[in-house]
C-alpha positions as CSV (number, residue, x, y, z in Angstrom):
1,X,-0.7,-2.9,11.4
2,X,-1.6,-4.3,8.2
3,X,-1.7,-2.4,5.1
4,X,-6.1,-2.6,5.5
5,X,-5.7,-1.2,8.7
6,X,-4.0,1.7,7.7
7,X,-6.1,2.4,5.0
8,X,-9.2,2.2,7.0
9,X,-7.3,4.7,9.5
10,X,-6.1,7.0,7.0
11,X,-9.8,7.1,5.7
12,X,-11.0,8.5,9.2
13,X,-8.7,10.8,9.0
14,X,-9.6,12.2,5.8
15,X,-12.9,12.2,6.6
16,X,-12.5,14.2,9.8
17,X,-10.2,16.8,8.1
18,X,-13.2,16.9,5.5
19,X,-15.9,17.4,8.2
20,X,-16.5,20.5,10.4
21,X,-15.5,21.2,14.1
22,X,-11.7,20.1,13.8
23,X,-9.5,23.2,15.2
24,X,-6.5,23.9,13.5
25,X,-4.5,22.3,15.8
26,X,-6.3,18.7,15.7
27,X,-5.8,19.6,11.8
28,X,-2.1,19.8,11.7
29,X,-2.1,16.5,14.2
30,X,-4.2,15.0,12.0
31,X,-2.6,15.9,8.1
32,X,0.5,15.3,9.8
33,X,-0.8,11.8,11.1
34,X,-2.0,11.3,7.5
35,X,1.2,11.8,6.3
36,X,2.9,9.3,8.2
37,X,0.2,7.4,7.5
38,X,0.6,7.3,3.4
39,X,4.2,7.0,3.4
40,X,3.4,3.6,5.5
41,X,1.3,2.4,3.1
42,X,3.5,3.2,0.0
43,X,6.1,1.4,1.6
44,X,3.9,-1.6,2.2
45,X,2.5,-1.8,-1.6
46,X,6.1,-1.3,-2.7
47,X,7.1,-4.3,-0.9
48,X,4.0,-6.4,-2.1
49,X,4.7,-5.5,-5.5
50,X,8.2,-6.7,-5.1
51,X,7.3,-10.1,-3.7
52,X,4.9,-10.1,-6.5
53,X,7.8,-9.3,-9.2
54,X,9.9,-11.6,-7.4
55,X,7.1,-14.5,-8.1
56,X,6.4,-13.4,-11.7
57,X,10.1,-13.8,-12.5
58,X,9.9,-17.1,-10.4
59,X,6.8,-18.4,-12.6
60,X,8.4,-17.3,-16.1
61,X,11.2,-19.7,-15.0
62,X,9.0,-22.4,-14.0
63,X,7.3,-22.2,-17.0
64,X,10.5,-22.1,-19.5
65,X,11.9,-25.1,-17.5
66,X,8.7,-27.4,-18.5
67,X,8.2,-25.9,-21.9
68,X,11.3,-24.8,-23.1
69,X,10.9,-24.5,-27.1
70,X,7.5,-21.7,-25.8
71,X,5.1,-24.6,-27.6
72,X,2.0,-25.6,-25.7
């Protein structure tokens, strides 16, 4: 499932936990879904910022190799 995905789902959830009509037992499923949910999509942003990082640091190389004395 892609981070969007998860998002959108987590969204539902919140929104149904927010409305009226859910027992307390769809509630507990639910939070507890929710949970799972967000710990899903921290992993996945903590990965895309560490591709990101990794890139960055890839870039600032790139750029020191082709202009080494920082001059433009």
């Amino acid at each position: 499932m892609t981070f969007e995905q998860m998002y959108a789902k987590l969204d539902e959830i919140v929104k149904k936990l927010e409305g009226q009509g859910v027992g307390l037992e769809e509630s507990i499923k639910l939070f507890n879904d929710g949970l799972e949910l967000s710990r899903k999509c921290l992993e996945s942003l903590n990965q895309s910022k560490g591709k990101i990082l990794l890139l960055t640091d890839e870039l600032n190389k790139l750029t020191e190799e082709f202009n080494p004395d920082g001059r433009n």
